[in-house]
Structures are given as structure tokens and as C-alpha cells.
C-alpha positions as CSV (number, residue, x, y, z in Angstrom):
1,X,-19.6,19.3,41.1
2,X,-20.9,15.5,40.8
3,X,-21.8,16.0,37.5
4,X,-18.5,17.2,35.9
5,X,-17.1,14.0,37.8
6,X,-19.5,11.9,35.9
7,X,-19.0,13.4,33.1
8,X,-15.4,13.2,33.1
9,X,-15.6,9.1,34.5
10,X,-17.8,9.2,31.9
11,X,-15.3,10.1,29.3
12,X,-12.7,7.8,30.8
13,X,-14.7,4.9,30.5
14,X,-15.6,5.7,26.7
15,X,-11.8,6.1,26.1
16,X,-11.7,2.4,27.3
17,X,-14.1,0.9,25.3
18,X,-13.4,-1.3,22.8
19,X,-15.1,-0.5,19.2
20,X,-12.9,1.6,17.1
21,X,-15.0,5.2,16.5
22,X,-15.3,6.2,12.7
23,X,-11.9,8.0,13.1
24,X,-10.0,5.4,14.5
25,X,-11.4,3.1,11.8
26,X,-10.0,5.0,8.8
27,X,-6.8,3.3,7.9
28,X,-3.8,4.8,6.7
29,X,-1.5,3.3,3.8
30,X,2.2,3.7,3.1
31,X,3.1,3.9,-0.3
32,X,4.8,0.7,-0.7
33,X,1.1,-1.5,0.0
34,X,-0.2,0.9,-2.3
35,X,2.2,0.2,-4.8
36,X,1.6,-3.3,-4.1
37,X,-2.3,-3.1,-4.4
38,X,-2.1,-1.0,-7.0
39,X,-0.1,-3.8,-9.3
40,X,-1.6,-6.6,-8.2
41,X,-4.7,-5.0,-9.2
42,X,-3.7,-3.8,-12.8
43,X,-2.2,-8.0,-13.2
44,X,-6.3,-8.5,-12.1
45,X,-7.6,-6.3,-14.4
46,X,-9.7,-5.0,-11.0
47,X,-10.2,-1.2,-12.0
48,X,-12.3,-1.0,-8.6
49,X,-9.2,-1.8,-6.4
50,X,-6.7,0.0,-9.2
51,X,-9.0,3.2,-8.3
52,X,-8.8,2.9,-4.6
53,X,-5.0,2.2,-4.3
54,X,-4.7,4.9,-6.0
55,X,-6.1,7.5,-3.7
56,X,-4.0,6.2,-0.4
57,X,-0.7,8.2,-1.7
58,X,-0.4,11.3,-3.7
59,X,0.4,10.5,-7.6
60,X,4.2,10.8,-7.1
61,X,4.5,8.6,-4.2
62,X,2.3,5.6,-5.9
63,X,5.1,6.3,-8.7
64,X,7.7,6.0,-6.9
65,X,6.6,2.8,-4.5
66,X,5.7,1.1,-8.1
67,X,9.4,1.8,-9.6
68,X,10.6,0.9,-6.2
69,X,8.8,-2.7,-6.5
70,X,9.2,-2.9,-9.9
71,X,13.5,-2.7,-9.3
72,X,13.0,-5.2,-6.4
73,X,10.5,-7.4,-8.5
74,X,13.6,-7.6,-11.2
75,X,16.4,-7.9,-8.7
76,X,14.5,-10.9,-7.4
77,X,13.8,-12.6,-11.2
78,X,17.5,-12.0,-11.9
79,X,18.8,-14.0,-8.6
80,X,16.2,-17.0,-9.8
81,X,17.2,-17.3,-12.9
82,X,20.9,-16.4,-12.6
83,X,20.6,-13.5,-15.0
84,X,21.4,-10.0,-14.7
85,X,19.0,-7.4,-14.1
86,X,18.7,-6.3,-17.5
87,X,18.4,-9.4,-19.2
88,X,15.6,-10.1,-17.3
89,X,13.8,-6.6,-17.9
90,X,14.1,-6.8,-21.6
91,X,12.7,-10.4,-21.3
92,X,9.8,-9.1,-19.3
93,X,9.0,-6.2,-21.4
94,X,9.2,-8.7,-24.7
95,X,12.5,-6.8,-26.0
96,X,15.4,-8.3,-27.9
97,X,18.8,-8.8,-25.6
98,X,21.4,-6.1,-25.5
């Protein structure tokens, strides 16, 4: 009897301790920071980090979250320099205006 006590204070106290267990220390990523590593890494040139964003979402997620920050990066540019969204893509992408 004293030792399934102990065992189960035992279990308490480990539940208490501080240091994250190999579980608890694997991160998880939304797609929108790995759409934001993921292009600030490609900018870099770092194919390490390009690799590892990469692998925190499934393809089609990273896809989306990089379209997603790419419409938001635009929106942003347009507001700054008083242009309209498109003007600034074209600009960005090196094309002639519309």
C-alpha cells in the first residue's frame, strides 16, 4: 500500500517539476510563422532554415500562409506609398504598369 502512495506522490511531484520532457519541448508552428520563416529565409538565401520551415505545415498550408503574407506585404507597400495594390505588385515583380 505505501508503495503505490509513493509511487503516485512520486508522480505528482514529477508533474511539478520544472524542465520541459522531450515532448513538451517539441514546438508546434502555425502556418503564418512558417510562412514568415520560410520568406525571410528564401530573402537570406538560408536553404537550412528554407528546409526546416518547410516541414512545420503541410505543402498547401505553407502556400497558402505565403500568398496570405505576400497580399498583406502588398496591401502594406500600397498604403506607404499611396499606390494601389497593383501598381505596387507589378513594381515588385519588375513588370510594366497596367
Amino acid at each position: 500500500m505505501f508503495g503505490s502512495v509513493r509511487k503516485s506522490f512520486g508522480r505528482f511531484l514529477g508533474s511539478l517539476r520544472a524542465e520541459p520532457t522531450a515532448r513538451e519541448s517539441k514546438r508546434t508552428h502555425n502556418l503564418f510563422e512558417a510562412a514568415a520563416v520560410y520568406i525571410a529565409a528564401c530573402a537570406e538565401d538560408d536553404q537550412d532554415q528554407i528546409d526546416e520551415a518547410a516541414t512545420w505545415v503541410s505543402p498547401e498550408a505553407l502556400s497558402f500562409g505565403v500568398s496570405e503574407l505576400a497580399c498583406r506585404a502588398v496591401i502594406a507597400l500600397a498604403r506607404e506609398r499611396d499606390e494601389s495594390p497593383q501598381t505596387v505588385a507589378r513594381s515588385l515583380l519588375g513588370l510594366p504598369a497596367a
